[in-house]
Backbone as JSON Lines, residues from 0, in Angstrom:
{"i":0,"aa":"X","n":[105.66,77.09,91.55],"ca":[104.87,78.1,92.22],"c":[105.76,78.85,93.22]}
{"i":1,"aa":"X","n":[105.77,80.09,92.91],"ca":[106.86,80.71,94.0],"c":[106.34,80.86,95.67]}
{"i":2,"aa":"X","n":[107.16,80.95,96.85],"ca":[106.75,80.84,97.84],"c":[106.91,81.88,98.62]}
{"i":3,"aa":"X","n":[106.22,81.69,100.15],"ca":[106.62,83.41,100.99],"c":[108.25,83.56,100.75]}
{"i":4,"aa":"X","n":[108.36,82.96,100.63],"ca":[109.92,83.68,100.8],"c":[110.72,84.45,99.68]}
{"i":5,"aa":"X","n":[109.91,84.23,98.73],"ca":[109.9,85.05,97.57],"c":[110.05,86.48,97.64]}
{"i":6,"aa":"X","n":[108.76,86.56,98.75],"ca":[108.15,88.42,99.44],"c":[108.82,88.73,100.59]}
{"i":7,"aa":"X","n":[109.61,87.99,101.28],"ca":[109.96,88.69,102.45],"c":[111.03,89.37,102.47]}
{"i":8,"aa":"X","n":[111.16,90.39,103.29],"ca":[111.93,91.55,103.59],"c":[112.73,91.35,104.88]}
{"i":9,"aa":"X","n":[113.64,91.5,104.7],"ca":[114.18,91.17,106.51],"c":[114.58,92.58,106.88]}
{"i":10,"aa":"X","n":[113.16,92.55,108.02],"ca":[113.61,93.89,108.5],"c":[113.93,93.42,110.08]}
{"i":11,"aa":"X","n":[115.13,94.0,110.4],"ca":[115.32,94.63,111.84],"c":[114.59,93.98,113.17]}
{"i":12,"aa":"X","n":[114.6,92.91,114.04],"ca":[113.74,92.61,114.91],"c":[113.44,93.57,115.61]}
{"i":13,"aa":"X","n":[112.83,93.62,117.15],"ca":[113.16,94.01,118.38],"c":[112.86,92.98,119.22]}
{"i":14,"aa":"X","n":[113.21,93.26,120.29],"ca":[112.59,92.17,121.38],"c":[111.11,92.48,121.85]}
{"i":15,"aa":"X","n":[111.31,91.88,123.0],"ca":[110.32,91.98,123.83],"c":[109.9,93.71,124.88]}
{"i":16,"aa":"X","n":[110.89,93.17,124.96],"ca":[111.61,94.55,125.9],"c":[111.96,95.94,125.32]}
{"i":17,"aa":"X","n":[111.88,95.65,124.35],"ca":[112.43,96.56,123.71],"c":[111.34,98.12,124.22]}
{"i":18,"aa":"X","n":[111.67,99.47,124.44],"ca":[111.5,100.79,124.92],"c":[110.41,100.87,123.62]}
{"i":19,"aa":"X","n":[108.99,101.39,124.05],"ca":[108.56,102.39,122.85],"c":[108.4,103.32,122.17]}
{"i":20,"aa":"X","n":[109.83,103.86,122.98],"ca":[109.94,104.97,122.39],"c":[111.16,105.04,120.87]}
{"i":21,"aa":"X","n":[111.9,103.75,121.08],"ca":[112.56,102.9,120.17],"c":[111.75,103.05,119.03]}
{"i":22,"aa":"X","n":[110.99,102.64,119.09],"ca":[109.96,101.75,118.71],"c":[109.48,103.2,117.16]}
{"i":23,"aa":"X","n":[108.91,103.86,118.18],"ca":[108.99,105.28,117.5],"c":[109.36,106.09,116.95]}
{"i":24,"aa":"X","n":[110.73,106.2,117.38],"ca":[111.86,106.57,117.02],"c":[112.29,105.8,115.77]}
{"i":25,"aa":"X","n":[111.99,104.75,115.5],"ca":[112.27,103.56,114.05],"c":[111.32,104.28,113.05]}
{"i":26,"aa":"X","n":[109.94,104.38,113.39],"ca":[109.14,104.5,112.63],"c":[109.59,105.94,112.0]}
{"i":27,"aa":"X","n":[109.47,107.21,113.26],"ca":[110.28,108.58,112.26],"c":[111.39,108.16,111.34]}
{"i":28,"aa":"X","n":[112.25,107.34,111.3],"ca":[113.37,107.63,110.65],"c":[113.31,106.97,109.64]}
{"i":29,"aa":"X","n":[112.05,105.54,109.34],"ca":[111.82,105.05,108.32],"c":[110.37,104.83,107.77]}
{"i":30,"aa":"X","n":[110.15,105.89,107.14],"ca":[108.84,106.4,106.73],"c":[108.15,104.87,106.29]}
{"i":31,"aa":"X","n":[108.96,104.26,105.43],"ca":[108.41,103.04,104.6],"c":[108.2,101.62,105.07]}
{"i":32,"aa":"X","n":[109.05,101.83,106.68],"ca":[108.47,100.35,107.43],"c":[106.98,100.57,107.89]}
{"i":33,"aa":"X","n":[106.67,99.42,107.52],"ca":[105.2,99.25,107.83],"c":[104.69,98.46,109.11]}
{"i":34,"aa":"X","n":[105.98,97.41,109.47],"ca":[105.65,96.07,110.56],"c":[107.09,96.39,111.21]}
{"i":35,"aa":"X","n":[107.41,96.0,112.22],"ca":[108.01,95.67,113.12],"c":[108.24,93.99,113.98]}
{"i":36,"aa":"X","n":[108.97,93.0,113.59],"ca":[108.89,92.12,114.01],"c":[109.3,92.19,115.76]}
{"i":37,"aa":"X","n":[108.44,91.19,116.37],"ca":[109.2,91.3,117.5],"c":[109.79,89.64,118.03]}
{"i":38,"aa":"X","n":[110.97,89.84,118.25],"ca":[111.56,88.23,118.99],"c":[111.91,88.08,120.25]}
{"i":39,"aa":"X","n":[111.84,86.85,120.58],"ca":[112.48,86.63,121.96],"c":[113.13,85.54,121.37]}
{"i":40,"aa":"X","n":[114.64,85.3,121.79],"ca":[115.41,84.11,121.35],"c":[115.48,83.71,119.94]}
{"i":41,"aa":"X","n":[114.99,84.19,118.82],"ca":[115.1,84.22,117.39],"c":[114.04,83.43,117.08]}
{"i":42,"aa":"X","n":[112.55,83.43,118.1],"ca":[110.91,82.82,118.06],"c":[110.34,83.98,117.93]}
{"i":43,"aa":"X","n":[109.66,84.18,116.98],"ca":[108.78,85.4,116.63],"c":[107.54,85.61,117.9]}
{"i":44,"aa":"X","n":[107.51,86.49,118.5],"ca":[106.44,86.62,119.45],"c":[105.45,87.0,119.27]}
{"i":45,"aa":"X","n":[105.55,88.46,117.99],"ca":[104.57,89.5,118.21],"c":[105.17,90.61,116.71]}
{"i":46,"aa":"X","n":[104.42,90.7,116.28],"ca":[104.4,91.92,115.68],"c":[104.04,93.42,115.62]}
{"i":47,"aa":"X","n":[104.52,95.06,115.53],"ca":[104.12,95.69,115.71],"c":[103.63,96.47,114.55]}
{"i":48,"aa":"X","n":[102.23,97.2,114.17],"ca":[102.07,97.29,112.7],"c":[101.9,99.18,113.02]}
{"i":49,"aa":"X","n":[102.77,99.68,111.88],"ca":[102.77,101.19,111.63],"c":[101.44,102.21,112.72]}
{"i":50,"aa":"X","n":[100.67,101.81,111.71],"ca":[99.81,102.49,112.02],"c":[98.75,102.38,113.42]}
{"i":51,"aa":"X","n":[98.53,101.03,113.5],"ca":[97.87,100.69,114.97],"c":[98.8,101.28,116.18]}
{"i":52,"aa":"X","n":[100.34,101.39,116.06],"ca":[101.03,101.67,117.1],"c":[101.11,103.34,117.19]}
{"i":53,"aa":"X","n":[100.8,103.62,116.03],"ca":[100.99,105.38,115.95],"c":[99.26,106.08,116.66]}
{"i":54,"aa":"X","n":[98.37,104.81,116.25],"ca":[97.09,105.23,116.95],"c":[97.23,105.12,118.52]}
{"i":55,"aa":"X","n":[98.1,104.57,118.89],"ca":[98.04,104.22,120.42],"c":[99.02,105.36,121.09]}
{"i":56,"aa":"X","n":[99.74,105.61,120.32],"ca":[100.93,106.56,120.68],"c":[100.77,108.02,120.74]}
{"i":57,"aa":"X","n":[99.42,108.22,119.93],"ca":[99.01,108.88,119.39],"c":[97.69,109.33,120.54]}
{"i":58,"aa":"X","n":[96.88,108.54,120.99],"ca":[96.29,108.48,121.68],"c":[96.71,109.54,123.22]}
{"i":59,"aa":"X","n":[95.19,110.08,124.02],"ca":[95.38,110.59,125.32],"c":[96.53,110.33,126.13]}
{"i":60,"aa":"X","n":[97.48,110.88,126.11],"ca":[98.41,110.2,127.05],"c":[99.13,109.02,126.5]}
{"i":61,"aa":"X","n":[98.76,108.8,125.44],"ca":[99.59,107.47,124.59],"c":[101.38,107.26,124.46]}
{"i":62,"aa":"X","n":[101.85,108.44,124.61],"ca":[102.94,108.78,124.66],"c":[103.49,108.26,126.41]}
{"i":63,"aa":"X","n":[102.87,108.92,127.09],"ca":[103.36,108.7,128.73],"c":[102.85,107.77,128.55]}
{"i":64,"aa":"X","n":[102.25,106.95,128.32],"ca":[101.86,105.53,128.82],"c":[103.18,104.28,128.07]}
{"i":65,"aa":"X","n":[103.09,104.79,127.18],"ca":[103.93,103.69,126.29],"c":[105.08,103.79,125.83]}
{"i":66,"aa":"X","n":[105.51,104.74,125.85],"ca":[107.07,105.36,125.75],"c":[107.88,104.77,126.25]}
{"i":67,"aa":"X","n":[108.12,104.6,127.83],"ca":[109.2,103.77,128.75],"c":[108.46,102.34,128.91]}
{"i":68,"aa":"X","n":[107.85,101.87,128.12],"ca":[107.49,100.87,128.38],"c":[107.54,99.35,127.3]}
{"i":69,"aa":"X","n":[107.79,98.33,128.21],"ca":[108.23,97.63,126.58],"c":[107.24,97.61,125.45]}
{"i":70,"aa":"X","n":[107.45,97.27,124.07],"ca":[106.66,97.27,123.52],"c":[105.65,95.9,123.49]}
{"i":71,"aa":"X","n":[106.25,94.78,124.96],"ca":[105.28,94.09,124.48],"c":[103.53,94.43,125.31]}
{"i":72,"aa":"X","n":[103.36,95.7,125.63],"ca":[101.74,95.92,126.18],"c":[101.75,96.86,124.66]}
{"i":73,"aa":"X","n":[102.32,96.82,123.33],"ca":[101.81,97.6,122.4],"c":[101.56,96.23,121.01]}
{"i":74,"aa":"X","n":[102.33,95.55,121.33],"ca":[102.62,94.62,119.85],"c":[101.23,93.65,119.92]}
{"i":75,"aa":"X","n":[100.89,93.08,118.44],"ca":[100.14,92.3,118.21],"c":[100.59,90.76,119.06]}
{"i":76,"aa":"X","n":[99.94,90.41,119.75],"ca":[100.61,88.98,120.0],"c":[100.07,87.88,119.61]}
{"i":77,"aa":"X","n":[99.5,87.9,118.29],"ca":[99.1,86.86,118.11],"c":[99.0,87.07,116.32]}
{"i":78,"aa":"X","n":[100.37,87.63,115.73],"ca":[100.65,87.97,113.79],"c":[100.19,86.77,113.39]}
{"i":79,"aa":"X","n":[99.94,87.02,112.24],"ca":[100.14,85.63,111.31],"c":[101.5,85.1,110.93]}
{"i":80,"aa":"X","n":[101.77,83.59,110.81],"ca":[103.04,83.36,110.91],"c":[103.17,82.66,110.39]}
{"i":81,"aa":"X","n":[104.06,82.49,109.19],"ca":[104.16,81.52,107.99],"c":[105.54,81.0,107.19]}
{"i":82,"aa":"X","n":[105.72,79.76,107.49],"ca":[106.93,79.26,106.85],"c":[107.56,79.51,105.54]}
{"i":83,"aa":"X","n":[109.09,79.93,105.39],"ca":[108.67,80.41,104.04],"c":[108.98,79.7,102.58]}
{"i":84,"aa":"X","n":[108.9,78.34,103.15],"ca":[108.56,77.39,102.1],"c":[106.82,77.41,101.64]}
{"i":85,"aa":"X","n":[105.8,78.08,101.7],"ca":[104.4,77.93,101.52],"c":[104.79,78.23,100.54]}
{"i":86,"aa":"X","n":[103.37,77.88,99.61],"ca":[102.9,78.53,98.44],"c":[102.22,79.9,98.43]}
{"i":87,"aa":"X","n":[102.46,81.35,97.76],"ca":[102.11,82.15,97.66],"c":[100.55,82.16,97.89]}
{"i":88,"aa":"X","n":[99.71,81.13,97.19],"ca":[98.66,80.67,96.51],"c":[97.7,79.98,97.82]}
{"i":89,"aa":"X","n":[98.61,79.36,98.7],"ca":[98.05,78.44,99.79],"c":[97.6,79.64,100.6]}
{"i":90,"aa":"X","n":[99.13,80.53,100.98],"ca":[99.05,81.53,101.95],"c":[97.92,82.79,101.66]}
{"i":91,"aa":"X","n":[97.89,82.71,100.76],"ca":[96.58,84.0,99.82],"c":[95.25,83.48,100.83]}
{"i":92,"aa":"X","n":[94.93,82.32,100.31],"ca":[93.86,81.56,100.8],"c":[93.68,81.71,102.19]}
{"i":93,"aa":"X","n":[94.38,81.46,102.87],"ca":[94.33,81.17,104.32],"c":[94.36,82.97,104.56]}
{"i":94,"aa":"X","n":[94.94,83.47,104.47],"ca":[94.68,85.46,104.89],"c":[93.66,85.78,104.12]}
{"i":95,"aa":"X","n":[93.15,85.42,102.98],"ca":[91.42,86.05,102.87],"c":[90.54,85.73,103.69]}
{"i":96,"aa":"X","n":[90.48,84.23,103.95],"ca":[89.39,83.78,104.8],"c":[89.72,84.61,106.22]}
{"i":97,"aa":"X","n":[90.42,84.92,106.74],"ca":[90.39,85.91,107.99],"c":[90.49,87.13,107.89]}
{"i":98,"aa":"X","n":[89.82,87.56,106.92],"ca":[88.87,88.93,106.91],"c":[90.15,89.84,106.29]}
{"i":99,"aa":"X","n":[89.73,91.41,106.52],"ca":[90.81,92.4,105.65],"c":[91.6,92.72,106.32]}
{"i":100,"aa":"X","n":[91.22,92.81,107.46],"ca":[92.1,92.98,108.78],"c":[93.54,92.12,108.91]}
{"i":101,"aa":"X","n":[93.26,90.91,108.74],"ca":[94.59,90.14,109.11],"c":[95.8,90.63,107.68]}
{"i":102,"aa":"X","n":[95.39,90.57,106.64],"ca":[96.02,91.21,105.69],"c":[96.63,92.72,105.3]}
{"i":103,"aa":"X","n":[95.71,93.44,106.04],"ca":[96.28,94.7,106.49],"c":[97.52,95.22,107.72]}
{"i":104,"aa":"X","n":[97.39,93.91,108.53],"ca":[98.48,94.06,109.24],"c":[99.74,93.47,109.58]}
{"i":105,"aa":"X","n":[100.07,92.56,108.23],"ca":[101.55,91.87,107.62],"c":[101.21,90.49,108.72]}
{"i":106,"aa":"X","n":[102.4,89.99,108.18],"ca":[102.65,88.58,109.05],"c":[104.5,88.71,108.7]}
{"i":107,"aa":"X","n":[104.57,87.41,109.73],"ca":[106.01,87.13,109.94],"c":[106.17,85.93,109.36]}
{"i":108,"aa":"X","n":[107.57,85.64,108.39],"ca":[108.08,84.35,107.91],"c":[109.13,84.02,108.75]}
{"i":109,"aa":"X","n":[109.21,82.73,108.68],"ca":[109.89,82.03,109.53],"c":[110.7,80.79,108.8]}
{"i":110,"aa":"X","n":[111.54,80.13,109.02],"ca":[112.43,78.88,108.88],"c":[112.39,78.03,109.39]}
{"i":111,"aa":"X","n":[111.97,76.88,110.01],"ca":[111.6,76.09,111.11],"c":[111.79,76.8,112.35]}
{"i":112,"aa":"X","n":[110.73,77.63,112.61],"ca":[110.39,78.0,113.68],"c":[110.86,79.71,113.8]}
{"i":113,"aa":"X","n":[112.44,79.62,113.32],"ca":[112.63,80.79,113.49],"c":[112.46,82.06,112.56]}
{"i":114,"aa":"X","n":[112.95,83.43,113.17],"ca":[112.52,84.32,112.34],"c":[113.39,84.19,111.06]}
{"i":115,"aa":"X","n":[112.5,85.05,110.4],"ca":[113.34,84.86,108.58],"c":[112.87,86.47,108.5]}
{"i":116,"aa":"X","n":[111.91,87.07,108.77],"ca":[111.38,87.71,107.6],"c":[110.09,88.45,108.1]}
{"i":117,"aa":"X","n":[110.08,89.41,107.31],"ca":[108.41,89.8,107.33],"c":[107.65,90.11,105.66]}
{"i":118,"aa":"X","n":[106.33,90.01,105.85],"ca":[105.81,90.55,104.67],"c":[104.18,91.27,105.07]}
{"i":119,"aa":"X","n":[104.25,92.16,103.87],"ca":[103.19,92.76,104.29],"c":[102.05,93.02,102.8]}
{"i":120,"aa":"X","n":[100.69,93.58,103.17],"ca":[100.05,93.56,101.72],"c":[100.69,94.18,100.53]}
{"i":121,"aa":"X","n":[101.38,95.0,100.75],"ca":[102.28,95.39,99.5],"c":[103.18,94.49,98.69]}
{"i":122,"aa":"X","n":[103.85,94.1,99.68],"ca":[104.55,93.0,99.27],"c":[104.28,91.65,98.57]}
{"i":123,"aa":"X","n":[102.88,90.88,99.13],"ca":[102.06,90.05,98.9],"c":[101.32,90.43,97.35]}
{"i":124,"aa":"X","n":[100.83,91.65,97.5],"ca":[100.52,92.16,96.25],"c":[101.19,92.52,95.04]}
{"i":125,"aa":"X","n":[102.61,92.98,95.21],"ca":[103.43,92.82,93.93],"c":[103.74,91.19,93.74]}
{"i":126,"aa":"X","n":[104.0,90.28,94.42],"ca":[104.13,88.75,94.27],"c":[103.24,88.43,93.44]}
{"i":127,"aa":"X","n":[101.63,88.43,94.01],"ca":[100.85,88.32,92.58],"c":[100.73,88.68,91.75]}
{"i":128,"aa":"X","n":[100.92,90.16,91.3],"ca":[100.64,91.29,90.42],"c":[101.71,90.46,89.58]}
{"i":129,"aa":"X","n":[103.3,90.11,89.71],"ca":[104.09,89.59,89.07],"c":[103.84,87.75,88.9]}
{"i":130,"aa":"X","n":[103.09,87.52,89.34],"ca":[102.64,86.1,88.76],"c":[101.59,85.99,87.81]}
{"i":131,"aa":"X","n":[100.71,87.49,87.8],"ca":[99.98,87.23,86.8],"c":[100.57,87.64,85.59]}
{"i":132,"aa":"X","n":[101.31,88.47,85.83],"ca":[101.98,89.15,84.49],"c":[102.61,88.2,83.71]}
{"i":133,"aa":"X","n":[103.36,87.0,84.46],"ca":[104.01,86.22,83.38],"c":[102.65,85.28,83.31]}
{"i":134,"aa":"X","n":[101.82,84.66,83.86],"ca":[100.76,83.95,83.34],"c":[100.28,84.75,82.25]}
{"i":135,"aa":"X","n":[100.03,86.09,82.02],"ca":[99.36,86.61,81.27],"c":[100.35,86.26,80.01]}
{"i":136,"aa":"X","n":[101.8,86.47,79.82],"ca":[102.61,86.47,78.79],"c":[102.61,84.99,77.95]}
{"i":137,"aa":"X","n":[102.17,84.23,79.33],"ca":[102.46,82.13,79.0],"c":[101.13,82.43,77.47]}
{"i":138,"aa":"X","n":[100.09,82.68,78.51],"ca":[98.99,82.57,77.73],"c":[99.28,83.21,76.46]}
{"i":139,"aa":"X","n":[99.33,84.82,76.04],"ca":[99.88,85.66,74.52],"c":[100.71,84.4,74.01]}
{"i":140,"aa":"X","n":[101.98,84.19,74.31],"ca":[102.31,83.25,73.82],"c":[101.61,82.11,73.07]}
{"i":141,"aa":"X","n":[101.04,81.46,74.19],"ca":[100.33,80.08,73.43],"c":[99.28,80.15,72.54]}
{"i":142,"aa":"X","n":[98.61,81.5,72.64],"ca":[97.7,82.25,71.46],"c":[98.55,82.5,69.93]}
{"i":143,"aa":"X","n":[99.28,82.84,70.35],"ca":[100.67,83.34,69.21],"c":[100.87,82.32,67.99]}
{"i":144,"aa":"X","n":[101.24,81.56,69.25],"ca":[102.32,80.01,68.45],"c":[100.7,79.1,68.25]}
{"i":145,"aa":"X","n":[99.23,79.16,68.54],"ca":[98.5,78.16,68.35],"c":[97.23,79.31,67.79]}
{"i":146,"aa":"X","n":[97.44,79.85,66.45],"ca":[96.03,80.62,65.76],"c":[95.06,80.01,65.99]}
{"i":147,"aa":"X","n":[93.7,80.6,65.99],"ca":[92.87,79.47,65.18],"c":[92.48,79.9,63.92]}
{"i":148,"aa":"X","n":[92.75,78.83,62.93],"ca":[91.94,79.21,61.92],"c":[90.63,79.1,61.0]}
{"i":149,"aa":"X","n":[90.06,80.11,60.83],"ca":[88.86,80.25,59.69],"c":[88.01,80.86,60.88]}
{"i":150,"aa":"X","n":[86.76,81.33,60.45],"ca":[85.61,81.77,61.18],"c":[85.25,81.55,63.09]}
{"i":151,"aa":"X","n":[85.25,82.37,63.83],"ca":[85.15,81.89,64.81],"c":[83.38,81.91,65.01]}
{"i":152,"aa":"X","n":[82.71,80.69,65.05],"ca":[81.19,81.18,65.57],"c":[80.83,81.64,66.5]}
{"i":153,"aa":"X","n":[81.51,81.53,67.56],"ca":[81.06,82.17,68.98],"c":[81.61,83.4,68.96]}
{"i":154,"aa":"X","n":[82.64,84.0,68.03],"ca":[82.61,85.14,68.11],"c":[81.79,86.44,67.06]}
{"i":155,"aa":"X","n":[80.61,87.41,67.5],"ca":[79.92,88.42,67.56],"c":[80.28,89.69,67.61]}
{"i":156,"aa":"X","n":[80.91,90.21,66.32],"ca":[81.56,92.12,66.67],"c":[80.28,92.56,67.28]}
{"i":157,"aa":"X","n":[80.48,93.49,68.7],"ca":[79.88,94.43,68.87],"c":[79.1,95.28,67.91]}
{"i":158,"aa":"X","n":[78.09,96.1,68.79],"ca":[77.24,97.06,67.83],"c":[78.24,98.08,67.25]}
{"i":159,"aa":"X","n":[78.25,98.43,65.94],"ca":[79.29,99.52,65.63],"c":[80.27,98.91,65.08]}
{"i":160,"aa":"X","n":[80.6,97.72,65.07],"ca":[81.96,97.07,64.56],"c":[81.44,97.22,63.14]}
{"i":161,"aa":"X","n":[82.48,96.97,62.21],"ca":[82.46,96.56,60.59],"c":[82.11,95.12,60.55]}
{"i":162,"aa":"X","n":[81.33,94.71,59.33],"ca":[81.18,93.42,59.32],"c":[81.21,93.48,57.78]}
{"i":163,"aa":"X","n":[81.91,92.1,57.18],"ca":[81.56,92.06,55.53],"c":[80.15,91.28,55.5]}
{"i":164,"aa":"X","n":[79.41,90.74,56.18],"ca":[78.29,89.75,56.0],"c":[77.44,90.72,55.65]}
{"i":165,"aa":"X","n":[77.0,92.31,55.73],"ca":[76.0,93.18,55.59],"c":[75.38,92.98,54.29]}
């Protein structure tokens, strides 16, 4: 069973401290980051996610407020955070049951304790999308190599199909 670490991306930390206007300045220049990890000492603290930070930034005065300021009065402080020995399958489980929200706004992988990594629903979602694809191939296969033969009874052509029994 493949694991987070399969999906993670190592993007770029920041600290704690780190300016939000940094912060901003990351996001213009890379259309396609979505999360922002944040560390103190190579311990994941906080995450910052695209779009929640562009709503704040974005916001009355969001700019003067948060610009010279670290990003930790902007970052999530409390990501999801996951070793990246899990099971794809375990970790699925545990981010549905906390609603759409927690999945919409990535989590951080880690190594005993420290940072490794981030992943986000895209990412999570090609992982499965590519686990079903080869489950789907196991299965063709074992259909392939194991016919059945003669009459199937449980199987019924639709209205419109050809039938020789007429």
């Amino acid at each position: 069973m493949p694991t987070i670490e399969a999906l993670t991306e190592r993007a770029e930390a920041v600290t704690s401290q780190t300016p939000g206007s940094d912060v901003f300045a990351r996001f213009e220049r890379e259309p396609d980051t979505l999360v922002i990890p944040v560390i103190d000492d190579d311990r994941p603290i906080g995450l910052i996610e695209r779009n929640d930070f562009l709503l704040k930034i974005a916001g009355a005065f969001g700019y003067a407020l948060y610009a010279n300021r670290p990003v930790l009065h902007v970052m999530d402080p409390e990501p999801a955070v996951v070793e990246a020995g899990v099971s794809i399958d375990s970790f699925c489980d545990v981010l549905l049951k906390s609603g759409p929200g927690a999945l919409m706004r990535g989590f951080i992988v880690t190594r005993q304790g420290r940072y490794h990594g981030v992943g986000t629903a895209v990412s999570l979602l090609q992982a499965v999308n590519d686990l079903q694809r080869r489950q789907n191939a196991d299965l063709v296969e074992q259909a392939v190599r194991c016919p059945t033969p003669g009459p199937r009874p449980w199987f019924r052509p639709g209205p419109g199909a050809s039938s020789s029994a007429s």
